[in-house]
Residue frames relative to the residue before (quaternion, step in Angstrom):
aa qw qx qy qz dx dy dz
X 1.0000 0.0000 0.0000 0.0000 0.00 0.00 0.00
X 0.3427 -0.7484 0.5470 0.1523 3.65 -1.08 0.82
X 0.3900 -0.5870 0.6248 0.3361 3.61 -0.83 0.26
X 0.2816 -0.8084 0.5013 0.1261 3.44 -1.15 1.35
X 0.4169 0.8179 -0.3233 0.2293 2.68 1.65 -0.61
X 0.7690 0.1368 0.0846 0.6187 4.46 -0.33 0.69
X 0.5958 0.4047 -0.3438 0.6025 4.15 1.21 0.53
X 0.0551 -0.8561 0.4654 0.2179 3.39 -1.28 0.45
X 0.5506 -0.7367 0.3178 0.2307 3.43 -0.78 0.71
X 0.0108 0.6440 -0.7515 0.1432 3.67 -0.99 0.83
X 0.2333 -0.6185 0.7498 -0.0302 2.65 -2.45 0.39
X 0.1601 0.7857 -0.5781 0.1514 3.37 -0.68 1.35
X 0.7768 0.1642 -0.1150 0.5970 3.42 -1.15 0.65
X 0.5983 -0.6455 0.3591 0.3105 3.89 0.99 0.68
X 0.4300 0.5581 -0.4518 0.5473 3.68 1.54 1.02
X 0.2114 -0.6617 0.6780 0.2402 3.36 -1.41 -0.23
X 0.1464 -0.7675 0.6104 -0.1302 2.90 -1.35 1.37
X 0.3357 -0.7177 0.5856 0.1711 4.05 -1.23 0.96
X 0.1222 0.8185 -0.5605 0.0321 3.10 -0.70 -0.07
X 0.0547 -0.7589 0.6218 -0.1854 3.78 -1.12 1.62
X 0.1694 -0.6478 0.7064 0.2296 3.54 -1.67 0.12
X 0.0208 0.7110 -0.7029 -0.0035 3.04 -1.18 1.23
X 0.4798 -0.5312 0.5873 0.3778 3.85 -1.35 0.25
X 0.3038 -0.5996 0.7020 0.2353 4.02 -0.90 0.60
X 0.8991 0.0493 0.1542 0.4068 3.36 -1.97 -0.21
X 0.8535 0.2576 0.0195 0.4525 2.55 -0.80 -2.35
X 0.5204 -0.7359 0.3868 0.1947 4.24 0.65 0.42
X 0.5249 0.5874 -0.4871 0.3771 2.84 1.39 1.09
X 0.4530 -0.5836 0.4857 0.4672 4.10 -0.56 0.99
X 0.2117 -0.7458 0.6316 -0.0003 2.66 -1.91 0.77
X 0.0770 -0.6912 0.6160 0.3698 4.30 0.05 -0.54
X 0.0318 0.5496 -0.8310 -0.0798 3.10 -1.78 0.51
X 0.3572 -0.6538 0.6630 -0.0737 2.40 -2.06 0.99
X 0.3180 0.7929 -0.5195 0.0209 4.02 -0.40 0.99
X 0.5140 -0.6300 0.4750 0.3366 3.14 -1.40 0.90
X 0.7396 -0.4214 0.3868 0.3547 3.88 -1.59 0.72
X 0.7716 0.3669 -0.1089 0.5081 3.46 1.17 -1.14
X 0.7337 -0.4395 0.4376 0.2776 3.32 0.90 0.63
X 0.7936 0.3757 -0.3479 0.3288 3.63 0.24 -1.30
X 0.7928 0.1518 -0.3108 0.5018 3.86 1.02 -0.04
X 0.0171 -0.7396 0.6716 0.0406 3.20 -1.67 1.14
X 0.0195 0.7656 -0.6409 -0.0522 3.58 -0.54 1.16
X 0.2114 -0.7149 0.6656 0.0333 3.02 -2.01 -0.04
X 0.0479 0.7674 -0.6216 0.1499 3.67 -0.30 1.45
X 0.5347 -0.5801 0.5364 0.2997 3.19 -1.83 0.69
X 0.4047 -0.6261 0.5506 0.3755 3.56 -0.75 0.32
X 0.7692 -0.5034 0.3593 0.1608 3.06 -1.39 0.89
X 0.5366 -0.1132 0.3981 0.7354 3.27 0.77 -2.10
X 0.3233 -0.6884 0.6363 0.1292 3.12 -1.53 1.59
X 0.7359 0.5016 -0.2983 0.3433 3.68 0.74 -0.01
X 0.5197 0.4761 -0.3757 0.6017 3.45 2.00 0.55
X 0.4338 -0.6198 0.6099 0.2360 3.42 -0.83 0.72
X 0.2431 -0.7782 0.5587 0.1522 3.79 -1.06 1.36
X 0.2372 -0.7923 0.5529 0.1011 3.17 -1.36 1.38
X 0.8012 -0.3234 0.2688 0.4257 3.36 -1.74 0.17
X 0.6126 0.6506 -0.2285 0.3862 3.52 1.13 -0.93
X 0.7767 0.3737 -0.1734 0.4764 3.17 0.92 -1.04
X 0.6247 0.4176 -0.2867 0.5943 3.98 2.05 -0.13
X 0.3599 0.5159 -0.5945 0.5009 3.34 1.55 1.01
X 0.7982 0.4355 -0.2822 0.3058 3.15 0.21 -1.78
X 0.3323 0.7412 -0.4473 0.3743 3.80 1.40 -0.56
X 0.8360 0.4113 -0.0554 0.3590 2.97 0.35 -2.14
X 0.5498 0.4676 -0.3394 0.6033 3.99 1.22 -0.62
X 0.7455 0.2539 -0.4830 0.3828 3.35 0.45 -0.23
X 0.5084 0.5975 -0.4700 0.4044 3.62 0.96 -0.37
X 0.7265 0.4455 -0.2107 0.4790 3.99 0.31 -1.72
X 0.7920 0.1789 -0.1145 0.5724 4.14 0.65 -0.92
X 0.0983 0.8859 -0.4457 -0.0825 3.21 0.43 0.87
X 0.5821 0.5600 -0.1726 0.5637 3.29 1.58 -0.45
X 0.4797 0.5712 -0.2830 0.6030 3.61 1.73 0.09
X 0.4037 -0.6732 0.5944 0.1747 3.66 -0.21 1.22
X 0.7254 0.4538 -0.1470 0.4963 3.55 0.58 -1.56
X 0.1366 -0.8042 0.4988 0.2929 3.02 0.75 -1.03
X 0.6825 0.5479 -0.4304 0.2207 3.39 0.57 0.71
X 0.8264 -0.3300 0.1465 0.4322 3.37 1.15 1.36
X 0.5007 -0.4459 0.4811 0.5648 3.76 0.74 -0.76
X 0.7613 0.3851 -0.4202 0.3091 3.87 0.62 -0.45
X 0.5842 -0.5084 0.5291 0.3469 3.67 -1.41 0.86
X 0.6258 -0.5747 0.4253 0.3119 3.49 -1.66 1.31
């Protein structure tokens, strides 16, 4: 179980997933991304610290994580 507590929630590809920006160490923001179960825990640099990240962009995070070999990233299936 994750603490929800300051993470937001989504659902893709029929998982649940958290997601937050936090600054690591060296104080630069970061997004992580974890699955409900624990089994995924990513970690990307944010793009631009002066755009607020949307749901869109912790899709594409994730298509690029799950299809990585998927330009599109959506698996072999058409949008």
């Amino acid at each position: 179980m994750i603490s929800k507590k300051g993470k937001r929630r989504m659902e893709y590809n029929g998982a649940v997933y958290y997601w937050f920006v936090r600054k690591n160490r060296e104080g630069v923001p970061r997004i992580h991304i974890l699955s409900e179960d624990k089994k995924v825990n990513l970690e990307f640099p944010l793009f631009d610290s002066e755009v607020s990240t949307t749901r869109q962009e912790i899709e594409r995070l994730l298509k690029r994580h799950i299809h990585p070999d998927d330009p599109g990233g959506l698996g072999g299936l058409s949008p």
